[in-house]
C-alpha positions in Angstrom: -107.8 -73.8 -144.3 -105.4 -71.9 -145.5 -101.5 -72.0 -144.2 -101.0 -68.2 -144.2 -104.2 -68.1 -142.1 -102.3 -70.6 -139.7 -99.2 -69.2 -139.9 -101.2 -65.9 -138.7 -103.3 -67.6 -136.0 -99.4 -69.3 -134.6 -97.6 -65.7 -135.1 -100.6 -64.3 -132.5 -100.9 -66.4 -130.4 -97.3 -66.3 -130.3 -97.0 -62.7 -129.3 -99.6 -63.6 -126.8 -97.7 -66.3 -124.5 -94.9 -64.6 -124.7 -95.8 -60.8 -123.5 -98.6 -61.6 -121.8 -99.0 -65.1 -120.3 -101.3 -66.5 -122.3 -101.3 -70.6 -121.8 -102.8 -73.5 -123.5 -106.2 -73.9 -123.4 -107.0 -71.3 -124.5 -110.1 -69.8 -122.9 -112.7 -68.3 -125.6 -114.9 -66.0 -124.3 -117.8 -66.2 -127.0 -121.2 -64.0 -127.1 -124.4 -64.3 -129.2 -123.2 -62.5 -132.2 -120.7 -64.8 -132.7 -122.8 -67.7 -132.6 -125.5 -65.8 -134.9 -122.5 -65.5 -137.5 -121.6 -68.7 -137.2 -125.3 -70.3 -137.3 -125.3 -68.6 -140.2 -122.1 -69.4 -141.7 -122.6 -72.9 -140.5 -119.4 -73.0 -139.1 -119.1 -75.4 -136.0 -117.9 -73.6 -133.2 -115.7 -76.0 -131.0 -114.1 -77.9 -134.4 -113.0 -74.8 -136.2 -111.7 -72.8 -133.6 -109.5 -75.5 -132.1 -108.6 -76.1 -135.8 -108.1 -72.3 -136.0 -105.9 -72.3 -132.6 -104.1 -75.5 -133.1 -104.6 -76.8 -129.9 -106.9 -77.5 -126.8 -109.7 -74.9 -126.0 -112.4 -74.0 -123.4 -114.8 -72.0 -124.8 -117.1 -70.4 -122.8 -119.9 -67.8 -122.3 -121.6 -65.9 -119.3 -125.0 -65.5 -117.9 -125.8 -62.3 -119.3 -124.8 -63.4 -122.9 -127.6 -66.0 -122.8 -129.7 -63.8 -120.8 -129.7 -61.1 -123.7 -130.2 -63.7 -126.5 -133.0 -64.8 -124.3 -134.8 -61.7 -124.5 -134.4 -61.0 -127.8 -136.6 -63.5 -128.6 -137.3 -66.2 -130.8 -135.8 -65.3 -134.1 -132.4 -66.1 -132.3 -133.4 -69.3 -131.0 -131.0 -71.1 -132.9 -127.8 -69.5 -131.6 -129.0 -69.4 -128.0 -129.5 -73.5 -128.2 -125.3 -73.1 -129.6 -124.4 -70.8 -126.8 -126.0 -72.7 -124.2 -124.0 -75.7 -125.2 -120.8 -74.1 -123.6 -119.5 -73.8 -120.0 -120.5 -70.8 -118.2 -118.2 -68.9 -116.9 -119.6 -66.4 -113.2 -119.2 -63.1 -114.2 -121.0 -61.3 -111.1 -123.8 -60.0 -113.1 -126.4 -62.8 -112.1 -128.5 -60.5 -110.2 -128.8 -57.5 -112.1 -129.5 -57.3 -116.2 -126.2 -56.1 -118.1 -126.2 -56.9 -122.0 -123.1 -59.4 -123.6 -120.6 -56.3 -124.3 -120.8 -54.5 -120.5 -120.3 -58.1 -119.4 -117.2 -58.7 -121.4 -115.4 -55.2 -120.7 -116.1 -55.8 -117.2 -114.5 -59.8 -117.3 -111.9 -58.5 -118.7 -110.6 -55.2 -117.2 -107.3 -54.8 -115.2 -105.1 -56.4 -118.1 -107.1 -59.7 -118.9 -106.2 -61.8 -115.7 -108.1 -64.8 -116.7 -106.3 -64.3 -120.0 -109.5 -64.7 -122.5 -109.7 -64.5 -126.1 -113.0 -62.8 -127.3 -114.9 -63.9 -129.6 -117.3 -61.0 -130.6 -119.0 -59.8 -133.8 -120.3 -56.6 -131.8 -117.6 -53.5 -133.8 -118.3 -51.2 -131.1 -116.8 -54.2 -128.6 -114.0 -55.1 -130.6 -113.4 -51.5 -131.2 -113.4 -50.9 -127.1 -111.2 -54.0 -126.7 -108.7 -52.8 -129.2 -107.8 -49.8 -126.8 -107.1 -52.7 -124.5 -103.9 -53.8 -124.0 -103.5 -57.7 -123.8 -106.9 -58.8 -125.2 -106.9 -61.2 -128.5 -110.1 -61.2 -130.7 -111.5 -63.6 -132.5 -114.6 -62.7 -135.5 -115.6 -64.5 -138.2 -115.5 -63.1 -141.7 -117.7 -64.6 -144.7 -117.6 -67.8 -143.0 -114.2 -67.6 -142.2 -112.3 -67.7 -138.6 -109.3 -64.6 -138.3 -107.5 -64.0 -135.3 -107.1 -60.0 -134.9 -103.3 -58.9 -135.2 -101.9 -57.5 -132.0 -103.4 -53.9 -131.1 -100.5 -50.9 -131.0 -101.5 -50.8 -127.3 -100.6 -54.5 -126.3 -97.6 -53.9 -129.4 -96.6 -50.9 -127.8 -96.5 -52.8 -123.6 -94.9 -56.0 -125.4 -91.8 -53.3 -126.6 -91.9 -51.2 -123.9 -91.4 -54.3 -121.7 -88.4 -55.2 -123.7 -86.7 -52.2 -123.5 -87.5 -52.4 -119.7 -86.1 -55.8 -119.4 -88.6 -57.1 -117.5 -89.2 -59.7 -119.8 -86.1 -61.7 -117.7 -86.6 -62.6 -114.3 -83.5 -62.0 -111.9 -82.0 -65.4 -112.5 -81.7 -64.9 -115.9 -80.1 -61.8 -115.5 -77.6 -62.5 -113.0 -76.5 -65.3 -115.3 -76.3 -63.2 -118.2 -73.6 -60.9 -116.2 -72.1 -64.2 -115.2 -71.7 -65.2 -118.7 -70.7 -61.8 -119.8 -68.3 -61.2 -117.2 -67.2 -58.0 -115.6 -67.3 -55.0 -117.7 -64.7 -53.1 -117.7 -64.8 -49.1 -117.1 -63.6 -46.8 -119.6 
């Protein structure tokens, strides 16, 4: 693997603890594309991507994710026996038939609580997602893991936070006027 790569995958995830909360493990939120590139590729999920990460992961999928490799029949066999491997995760669609990309903008609406990384080949998803502030994405490329750089949106919350301050809590700022003392008027 290659250190710029890493360097990369660090410089993200990175950007991710810091403005938005993200915490080791990381929970991977991984649909049937993915798994079809990667059957493909014959890259092995849970290895490379903790590789890829540097550190501990959960990965995980949802019902409808399996459902809708399920009905698409046989010729995807393969990457429904790798996605069923995983933990899955409720996502409140076990009643009523939504496909993988519905499910996923629906998990993770209302800034990403459960703070998931996607893992998607779907464009139009990633595409969605990328209006989405807070949302890292994970696709592979000719058998090869990237990280997605930080949209503008989440870039543009992560600076607009800064200038807010609100990245200090009021401890941190009371000791900072401590530290700097009074200031004087001119």
């Amino acid at each position: 693997m290659k250190v710029k790569r890493l360097k990369h995958s660090k410089r993200v995830l990175s950007f991710y603890e810091k403005n938005f909360g993200f915490r080791k493990p990381y929970n991977i939120l991984l649909d049937g594309t993915f798994c079809m590139a990667a059957l493909k590729g014959k890259v092995d999920i849970l290895v490379q991507v903790s590789k890829y990460l540097g550190g501990e992961i959960q990965i995980l999928t949802t019902h409808c994710a399996l459902r809708e490799l399920f009905q698409l029949g046989p010729q995807v066999s393969g990457a429904h026996k790798i996605l069923n491997k995983f933990k899955r995760h409720k996502c409140g669609h076990e009643n009523a038939a939504v496909d993988a990309a519905e499910c996923f903008k629906h998990m993770v609406e209302e800034n990403n609580p459960q703070h998931y990384i996607i893992a998607s080949q779907d464009v139009d998803l990633r595409k969605h997602l990328r209006a989405c502030t807070g949302i890292p994405q994970l696709y592979l490329s000719s058998c090869t893991l990237y990280l997605e750089s930080p949209s503008y949106e989440s870039r543009g919350r992560a600076e607009e936070a800064f200038q807010n301050d609100d990245l200090l809590t009021t401890f941190e700022k009371e000791t900072l006027k401590k530290l700097n003392g009074p200031e004087e008027k001119k």
